[in-house]
C-alpha positions, 0 to 999 in steps of 0.5 A: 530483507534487504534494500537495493539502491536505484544506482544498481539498477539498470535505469532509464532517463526516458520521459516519465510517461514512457509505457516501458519504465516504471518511476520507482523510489526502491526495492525491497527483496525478501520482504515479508510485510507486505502482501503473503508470503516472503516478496520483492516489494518494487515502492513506486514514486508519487503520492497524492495524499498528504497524511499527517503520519507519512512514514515515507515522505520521500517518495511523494514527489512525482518527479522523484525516484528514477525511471526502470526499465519494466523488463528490468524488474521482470528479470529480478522477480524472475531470478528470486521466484526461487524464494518466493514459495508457493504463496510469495510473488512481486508487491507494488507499493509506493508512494501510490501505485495507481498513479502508474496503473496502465505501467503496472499492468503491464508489469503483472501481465508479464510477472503472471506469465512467470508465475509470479504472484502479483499483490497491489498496495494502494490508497485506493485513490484512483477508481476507474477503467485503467485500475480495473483493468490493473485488477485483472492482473492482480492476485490480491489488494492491500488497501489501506481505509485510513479512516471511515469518516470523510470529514477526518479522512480528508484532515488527515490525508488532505483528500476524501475517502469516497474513491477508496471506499468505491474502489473497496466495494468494486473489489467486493464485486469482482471478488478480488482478494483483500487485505484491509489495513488500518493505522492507529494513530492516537487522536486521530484513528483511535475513536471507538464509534469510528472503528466500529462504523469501520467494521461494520463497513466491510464485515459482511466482504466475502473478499476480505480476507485479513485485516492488519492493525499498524500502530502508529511510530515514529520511525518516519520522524528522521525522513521528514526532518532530512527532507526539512519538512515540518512533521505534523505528528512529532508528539504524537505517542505511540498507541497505548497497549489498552488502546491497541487491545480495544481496537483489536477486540472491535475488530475481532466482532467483524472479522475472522482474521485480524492481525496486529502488526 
């Protein structure tokens, strides 16, 4: 994979609600962790959750990032199509992409008349007239279900869980493809009664097609300490082997296909 900087892209100062320009923080080419296939994964600026395990603290200040021409990513995911196969396309991931939706729209729009696969990336945050129509125009949706439990959930992302898991079910009635995605993070994620109650949730989805256990790290720990913010979770370990196991053979009564990252 590789990383570009936002200085070799062609971007705008424009205001930050111009329909044109998407607020991006950066691009990832030949990703292959983030939707199906090998991707061009645009991460967008802005996030309304605070959680405690954030890996990407940079990216949610809204003001953040820079402003890019849409047209300008068209033409990137244009010249790598080549390389996305048959199953690859353009991920959307952030930071949080629905903050941006009606912007996305129109950049899947025009990647769909390329033939470029779309795939969405999101908390789930945000569940209204804007993002269904995004989901016209999206192949699939990663969602991450960060907890089932609305009390946790809003500890550990400052926000409730109730739009996620409508956005979840709105996905389900439309039969739009999902990816479910869950972090384990010990102390926090790791209940078995919770998981549990998190399979049973989805289990009878005819959408969902994968689900993805990510182990907490603390690869993120330098982001925070750059940016002089206070991290919550600097001596939270690593998910032990028998607790990724055991979360991963709860999973396996409800689903056919998961996967442990």
């Amino acid at each position: 994979m590789l990383y570009l900087p936002l200085q070799d892209i062609e971007a705008s100062k424009l205001n930050i609600d111009d329909p044109e320009h998407l607020r991006i923080h950066s691009l990832e080419t030949f990703g292959t962790h983030d939707g199906p296939g090998i991707r061009m994964v645009i991460f967008v600026q802005g996030c309304q959750f605070r959680c405690l395990y954030c890996q990407n603290p940079d990216t949610l200040d809204v003001k953040a990032g820079e402003l890019i021409a849409i047209d300008e990513l068209v033409q990137r995911a244009v010249r790598q199509k080549a390389y996305f196969g048959k199953f690859g396309g353009v991920t959307v991931s952030g930071g949080e992409p629905l903050l941006q939706r009606s912007k996305l729209s129109t950049l899947f729009q025009r990647l769909h008349k390329e033939g470029i696969n779309t795939c969405l990336d999101t908390n789930g945050r945000l569940n209204d007239a804007l993002v269904h129509e995004l989901l016209v125009h999206t192949d699939v949706v990663m969602l991450d279900v960060k907890h089932i439990n609305d009390e946790i959930h809003h500890k550990l992302t400052g926000l409730t869980n109730k739009n996620t898991l409508a956005l979840a079910d709105y996905c389900e009635s439309i039969g739009k493809r999902l990816w479910l995605r869950y972090v384990l993070v010990p102390g926090w994620t790791d209940q078995e009664e919770y998981i549990e109650e998190w399979g049973q949730r989805f289990t009878n989805f005819k959408t969902v097609e994968r689900v993805e256990i990510i182990p907490f790290h603390q690869l993120g720990l330098h982001k925070w300490e750059l940016l002089k913010m206070e991290y919550p979770l600097k001596d939270t370990p690593t998910p032990t082997e028998e607790s990724k196991q055991k979360t991963l053979a709860i999973f396996n009564k409800y689903f056919d296909n998961v996967i442990l990252k």
